[in-house]
py3Dmol code that shows the C-alpha trace and the ligand (Angstrom):
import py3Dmol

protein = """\
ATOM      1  CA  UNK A   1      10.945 -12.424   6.475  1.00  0.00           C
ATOM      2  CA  UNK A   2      11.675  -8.630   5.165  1.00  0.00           C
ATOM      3  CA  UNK A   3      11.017  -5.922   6.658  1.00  0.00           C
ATOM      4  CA  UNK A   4       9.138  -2.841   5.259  1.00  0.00           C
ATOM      5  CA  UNK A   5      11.837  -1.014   3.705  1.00  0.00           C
ATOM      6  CA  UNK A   6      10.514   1.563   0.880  1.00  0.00           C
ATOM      7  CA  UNK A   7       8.548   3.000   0.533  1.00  0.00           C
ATOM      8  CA  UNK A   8       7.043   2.805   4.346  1.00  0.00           C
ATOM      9  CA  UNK A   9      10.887   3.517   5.959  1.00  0.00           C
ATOM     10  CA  UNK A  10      12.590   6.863   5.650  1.00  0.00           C
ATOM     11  CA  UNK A  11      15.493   5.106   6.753  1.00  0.00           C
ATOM     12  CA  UNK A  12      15.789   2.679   3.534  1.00  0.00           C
ATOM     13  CA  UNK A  13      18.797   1.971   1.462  1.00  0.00           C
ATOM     14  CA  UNK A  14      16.973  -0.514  -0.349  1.00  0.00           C
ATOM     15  CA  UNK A  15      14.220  -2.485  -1.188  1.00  0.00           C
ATOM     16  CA  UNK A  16      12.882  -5.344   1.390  1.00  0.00           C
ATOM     17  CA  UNK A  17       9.415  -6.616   1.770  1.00  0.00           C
ATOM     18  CA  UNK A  18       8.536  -5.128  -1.819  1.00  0.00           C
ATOM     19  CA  UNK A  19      11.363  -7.501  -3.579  1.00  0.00           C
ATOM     20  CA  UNK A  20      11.685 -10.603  -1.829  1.00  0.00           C
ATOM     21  CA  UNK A  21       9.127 -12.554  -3.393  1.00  0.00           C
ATOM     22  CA  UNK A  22      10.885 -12.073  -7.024  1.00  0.00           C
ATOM     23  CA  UNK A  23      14.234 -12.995  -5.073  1.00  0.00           C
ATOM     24  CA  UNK A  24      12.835 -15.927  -3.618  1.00  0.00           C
ATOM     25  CA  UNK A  25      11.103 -17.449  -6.403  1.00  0.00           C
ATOM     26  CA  UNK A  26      14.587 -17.092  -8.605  1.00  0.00           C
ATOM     27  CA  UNK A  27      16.420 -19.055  -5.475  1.00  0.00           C
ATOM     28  CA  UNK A  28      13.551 -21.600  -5.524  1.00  0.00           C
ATOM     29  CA  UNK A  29      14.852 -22.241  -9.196  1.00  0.00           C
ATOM     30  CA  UNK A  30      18.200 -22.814  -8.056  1.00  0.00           C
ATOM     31  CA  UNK A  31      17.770 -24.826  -5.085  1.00  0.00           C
ATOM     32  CA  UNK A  32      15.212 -27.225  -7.603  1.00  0.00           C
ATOM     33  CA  UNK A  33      18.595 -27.531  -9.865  1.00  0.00           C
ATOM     34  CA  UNK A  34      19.984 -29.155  -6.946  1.00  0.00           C
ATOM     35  CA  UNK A  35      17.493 -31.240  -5.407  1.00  0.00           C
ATOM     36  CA  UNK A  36      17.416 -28.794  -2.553  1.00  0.00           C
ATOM     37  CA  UNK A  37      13.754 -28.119  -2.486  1.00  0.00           C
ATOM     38  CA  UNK A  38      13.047 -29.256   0.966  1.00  0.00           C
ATOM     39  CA  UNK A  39      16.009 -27.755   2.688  1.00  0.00           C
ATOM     40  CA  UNK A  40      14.396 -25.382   5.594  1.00  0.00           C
ATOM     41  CA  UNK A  41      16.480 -22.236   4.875  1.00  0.00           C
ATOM     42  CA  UNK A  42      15.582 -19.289   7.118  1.00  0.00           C
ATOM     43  CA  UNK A  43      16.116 -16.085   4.979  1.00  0.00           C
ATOM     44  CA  UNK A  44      15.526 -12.426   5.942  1.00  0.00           C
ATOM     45  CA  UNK A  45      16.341  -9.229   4.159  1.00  0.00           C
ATOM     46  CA  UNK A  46      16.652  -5.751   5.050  1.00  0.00           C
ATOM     47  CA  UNK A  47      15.890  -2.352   3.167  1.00  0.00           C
ATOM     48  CA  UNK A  48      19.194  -0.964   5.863  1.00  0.00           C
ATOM     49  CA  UNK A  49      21.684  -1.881   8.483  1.00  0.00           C
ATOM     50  CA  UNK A  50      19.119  -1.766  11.108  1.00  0.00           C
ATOM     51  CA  UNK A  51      18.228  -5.042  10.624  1.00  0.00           C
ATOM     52  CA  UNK A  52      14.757  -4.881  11.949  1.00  0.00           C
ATOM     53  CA  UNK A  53      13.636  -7.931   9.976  1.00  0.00           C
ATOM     54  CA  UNK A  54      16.783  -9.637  12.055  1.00  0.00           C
ATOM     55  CA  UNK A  55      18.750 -10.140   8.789  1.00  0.00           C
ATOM     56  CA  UNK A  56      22.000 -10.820  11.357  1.00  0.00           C
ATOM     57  CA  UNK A  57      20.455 -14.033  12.438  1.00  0.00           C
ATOM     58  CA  UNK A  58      19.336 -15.865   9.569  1.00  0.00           C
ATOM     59  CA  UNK A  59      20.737 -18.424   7.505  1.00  0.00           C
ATOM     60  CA  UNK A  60      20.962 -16.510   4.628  1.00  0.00           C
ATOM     61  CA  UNK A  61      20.420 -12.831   5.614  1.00  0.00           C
ATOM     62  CA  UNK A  62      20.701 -10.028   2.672  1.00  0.00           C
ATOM     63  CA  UNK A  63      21.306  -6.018   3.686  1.00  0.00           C
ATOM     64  CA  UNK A  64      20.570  -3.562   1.775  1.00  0.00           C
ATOM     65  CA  UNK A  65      23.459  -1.480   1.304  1.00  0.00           C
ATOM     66  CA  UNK A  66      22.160   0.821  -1.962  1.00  0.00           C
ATOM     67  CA  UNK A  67      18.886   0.582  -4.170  1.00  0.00           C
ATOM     68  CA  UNK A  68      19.535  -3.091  -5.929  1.00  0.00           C
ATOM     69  CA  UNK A  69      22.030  -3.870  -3.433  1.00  0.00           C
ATOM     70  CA  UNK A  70      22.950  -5.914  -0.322  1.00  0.00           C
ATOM     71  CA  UNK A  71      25.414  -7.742   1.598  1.00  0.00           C
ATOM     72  CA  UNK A  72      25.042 -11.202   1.542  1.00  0.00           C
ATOM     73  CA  UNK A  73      25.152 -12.767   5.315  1.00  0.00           C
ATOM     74  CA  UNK A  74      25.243 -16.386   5.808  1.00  0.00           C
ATOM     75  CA  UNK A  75      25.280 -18.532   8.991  1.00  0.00           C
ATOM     76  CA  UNK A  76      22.761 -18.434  11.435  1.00  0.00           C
ATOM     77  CA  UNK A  77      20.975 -20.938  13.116  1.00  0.00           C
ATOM     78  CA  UNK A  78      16.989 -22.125  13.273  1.00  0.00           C
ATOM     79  CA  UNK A  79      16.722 -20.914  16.671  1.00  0.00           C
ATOM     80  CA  UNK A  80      17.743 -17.242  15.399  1.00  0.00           C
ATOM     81  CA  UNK A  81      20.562 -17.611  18.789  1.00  0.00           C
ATOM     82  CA  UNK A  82      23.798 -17.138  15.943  1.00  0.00           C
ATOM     83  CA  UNK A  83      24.640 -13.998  14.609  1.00  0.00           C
ATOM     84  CA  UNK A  84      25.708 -14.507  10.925  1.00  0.00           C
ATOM     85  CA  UNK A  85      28.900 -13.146   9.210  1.00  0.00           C
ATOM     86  CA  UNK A  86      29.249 -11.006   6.090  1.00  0.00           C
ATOM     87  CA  UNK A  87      30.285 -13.508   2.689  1.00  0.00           C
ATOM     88  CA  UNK A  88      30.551 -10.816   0.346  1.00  0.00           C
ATOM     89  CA  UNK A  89      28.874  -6.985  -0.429  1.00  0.00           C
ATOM     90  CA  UNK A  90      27.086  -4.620  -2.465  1.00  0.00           C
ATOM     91  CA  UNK A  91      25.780  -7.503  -4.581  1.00  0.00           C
ATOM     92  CA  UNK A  92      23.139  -6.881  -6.930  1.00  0.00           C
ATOM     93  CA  UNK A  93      20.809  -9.772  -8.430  1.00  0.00           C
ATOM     94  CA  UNK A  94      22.943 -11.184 -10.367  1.00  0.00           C
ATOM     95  CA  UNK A  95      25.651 -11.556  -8.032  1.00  0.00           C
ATOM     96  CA  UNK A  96      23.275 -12.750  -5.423  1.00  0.00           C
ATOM     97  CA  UNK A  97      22.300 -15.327  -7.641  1.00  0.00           C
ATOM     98  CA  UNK A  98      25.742 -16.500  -9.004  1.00  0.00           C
ATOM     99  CA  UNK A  99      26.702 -16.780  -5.296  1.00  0.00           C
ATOM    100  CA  UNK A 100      23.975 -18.611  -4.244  1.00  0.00           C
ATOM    101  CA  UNK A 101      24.446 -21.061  -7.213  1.00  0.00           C
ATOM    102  CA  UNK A 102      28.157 -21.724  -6.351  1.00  0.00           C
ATOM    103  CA  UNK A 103      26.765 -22.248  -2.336  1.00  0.00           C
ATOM    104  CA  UNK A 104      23.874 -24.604  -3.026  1.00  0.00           C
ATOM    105  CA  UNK A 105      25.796 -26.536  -5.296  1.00  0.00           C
ATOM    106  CA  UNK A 106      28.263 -27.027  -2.585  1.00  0.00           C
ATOM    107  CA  UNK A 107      26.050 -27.680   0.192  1.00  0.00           C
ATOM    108  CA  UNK A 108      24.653 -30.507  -2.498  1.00  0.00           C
ATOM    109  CA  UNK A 109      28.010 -32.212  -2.926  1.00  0.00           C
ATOM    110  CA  UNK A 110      29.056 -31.811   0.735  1.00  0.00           C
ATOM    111  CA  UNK A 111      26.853 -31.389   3.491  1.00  0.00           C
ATOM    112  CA  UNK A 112      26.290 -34.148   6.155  1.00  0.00           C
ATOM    113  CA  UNK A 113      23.126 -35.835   6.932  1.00  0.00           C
ATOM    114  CA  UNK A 114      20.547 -33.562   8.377  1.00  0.00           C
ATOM    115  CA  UNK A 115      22.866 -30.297   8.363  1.00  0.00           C
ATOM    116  CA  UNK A 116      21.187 -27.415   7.928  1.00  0.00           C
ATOM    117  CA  UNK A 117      22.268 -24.782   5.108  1.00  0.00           C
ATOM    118  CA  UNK A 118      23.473 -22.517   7.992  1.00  0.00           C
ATOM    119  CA  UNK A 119      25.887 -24.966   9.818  1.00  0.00           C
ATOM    120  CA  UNK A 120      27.328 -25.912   6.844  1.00  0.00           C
ATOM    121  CA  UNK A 121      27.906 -21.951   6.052  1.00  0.00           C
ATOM    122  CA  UNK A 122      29.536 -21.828   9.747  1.00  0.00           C
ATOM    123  CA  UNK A 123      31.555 -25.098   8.780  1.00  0.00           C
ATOM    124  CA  UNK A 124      32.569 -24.764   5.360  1.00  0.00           C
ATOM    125  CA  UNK A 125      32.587 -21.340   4.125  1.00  0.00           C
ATOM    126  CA  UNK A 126      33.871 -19.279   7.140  1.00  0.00           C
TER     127      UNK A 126
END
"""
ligand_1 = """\
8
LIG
S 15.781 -2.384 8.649
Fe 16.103 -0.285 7.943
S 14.777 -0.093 6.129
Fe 14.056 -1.885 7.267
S 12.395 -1.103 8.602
Fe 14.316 -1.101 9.795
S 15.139 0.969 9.577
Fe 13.633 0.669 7.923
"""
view = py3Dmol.view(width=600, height=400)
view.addModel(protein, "pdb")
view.setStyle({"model": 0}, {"cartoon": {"style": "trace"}})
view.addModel(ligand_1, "xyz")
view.setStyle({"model": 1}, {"stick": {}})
view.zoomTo()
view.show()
């Protein structure tokens, strides 16, 4: 889920709505490298820190913080009933990416049957 973000929102730091597809279908790549094509990941993303897409509850929720940029969240739940926590900021694609690369591959080598990607976050990153 994004919300509108530009070029709809006068309040927008960043893009939302407009760029999450591309984002997505780069993660999709990743998450193939490591079998993780299945795995129900919530993701949201916000053009601000208004968070009207609810970016603070999502498994992996991104923030924009500047045009091509955005804190990277991580930890919520499938109900959307846990806030997430900030893992790092002001990331731009590539960033995202590397991050999300170094995460999957560790949710690959350690998570436990049936855990979702956000309660491993809450169990293994924070
Ligand atoms: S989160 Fe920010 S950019 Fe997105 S719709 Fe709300 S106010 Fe606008």
């Amino acid at each position: 889920m994004a919300c509108v973000a530009f070029n709809t929102c006068p309040l927008a730091l960043a893009e939302a709505q407009s760029y999450m597809p591309s984002l997505i279908d780069k993660i999709e790549l990743i998450l193939d490298k490591y079998e993780l094509k299945n795995e129900n990941i919530i993701m949201r993303m916000t053009g601000c820190p208004n968070g009207c897409a609810r970016s603070y509850v999502a498994e992996i929720g991104f923030v924009g913080t500047a045009y091509g940029r955005y804190n990277l969240h991580l930890g919520g739940d499938h109900e959307g009933t846990r806030l997430n926590k900030i893992y790092k900021e002001n990331l731009d694609e590539e960033a995202i990416l590397f991050e999300l690369n170094n995460l999957f591959h560790h949710f690959k080598e350690e998570k436990i049957v049936n855990e979702t990607f956000g309660d491993f976050a809450v169990r293994k990153v924070f």
